[in-house]
C-alpha positions as CSV (number, residue, x, y, z in Angstrom):
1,X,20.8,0.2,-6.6
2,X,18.0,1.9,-7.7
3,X,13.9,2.2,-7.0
4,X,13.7,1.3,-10.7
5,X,16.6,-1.3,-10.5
6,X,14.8,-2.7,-6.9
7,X,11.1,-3.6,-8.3
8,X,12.2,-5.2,-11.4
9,X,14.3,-7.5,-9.3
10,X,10.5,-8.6,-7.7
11,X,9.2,-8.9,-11.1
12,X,10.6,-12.7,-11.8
13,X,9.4,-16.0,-10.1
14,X,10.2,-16.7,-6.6
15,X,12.2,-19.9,-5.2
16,X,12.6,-22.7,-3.3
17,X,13.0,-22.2,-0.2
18,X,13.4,-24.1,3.5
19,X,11.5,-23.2,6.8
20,X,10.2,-19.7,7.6
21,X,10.2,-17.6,4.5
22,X,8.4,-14.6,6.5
23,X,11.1,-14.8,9.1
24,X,14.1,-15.4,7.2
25,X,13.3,-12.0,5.1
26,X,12.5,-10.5,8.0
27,X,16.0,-11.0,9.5
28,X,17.5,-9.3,6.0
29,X,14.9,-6.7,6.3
30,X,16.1,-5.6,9.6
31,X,19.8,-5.4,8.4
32,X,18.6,-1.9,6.6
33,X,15.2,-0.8,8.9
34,X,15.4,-2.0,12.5
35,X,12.7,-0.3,13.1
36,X,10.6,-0.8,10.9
37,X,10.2,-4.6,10.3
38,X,6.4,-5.0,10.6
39,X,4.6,-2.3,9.8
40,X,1.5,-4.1,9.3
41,X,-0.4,-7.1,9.1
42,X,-3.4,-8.1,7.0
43,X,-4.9,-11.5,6.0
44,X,-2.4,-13.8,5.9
45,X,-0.1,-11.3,4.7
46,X,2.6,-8.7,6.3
47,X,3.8,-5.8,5.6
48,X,7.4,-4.3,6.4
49,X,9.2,-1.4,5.1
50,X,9.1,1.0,2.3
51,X,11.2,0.2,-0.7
52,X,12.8,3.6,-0.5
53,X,13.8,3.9,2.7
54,X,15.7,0.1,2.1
55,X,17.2,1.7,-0.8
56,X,18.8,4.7,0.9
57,X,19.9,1.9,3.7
58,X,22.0,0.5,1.0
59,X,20.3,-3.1,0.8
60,X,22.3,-4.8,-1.7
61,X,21.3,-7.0,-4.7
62,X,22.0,-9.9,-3.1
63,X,19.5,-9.4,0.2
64,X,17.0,-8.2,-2.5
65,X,17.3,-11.2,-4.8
66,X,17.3,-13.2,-1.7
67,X,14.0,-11.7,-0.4
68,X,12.5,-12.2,-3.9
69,X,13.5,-15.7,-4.1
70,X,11.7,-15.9,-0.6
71,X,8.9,-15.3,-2.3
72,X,8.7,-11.4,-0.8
73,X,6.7,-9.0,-2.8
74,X,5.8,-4.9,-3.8
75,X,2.4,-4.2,-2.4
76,X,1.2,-0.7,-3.0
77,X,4.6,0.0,-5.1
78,X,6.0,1.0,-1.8
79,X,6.5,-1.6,0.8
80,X,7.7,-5.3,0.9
81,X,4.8,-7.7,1.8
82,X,5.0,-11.7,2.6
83,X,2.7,-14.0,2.8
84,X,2.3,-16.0,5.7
């Protein structure tokens, strides 16, 4: 997958979800940048890694869609943001 291919995937609506949605992307996050889970935090919001670096990690579409149905986002167009 591609940068280009990545954000449009965070373009549509988010889901329903159960629990934790910070968390559970969290866990996917860390599949592709254990080291960089939480690179920030803000106002009820957190920031993880940069879009590119999940990209050459190889996240799949699946774990993207997933984090996007989590209701993950883009901030900056460069790193994954949630909510919290």
């Amino acid at each position: 997958m591609n940068r280009e291919e990545f954000i449009k995937l965070f373009h549509g609506d988010s889901g329903q979800w159960e629990g934790d949605n910070a968390m559970q992307g969290l866990k996917i996050i860390e599949r592709y940048a254990p080291n960089h889970c939480v690179v920030g935090v803000g106002h009820d919001v957190i920031y993880s890694a940069d879009v590119d670096e999940l990209i050459d990690a190889g996240i799949t579409r699946d774990d993207a869609e997933e984090l996007r149905r989590l209701n993950w986002m883009i901030e900056d167009g460069s790193f994954l943001a949630c909510f919290v």
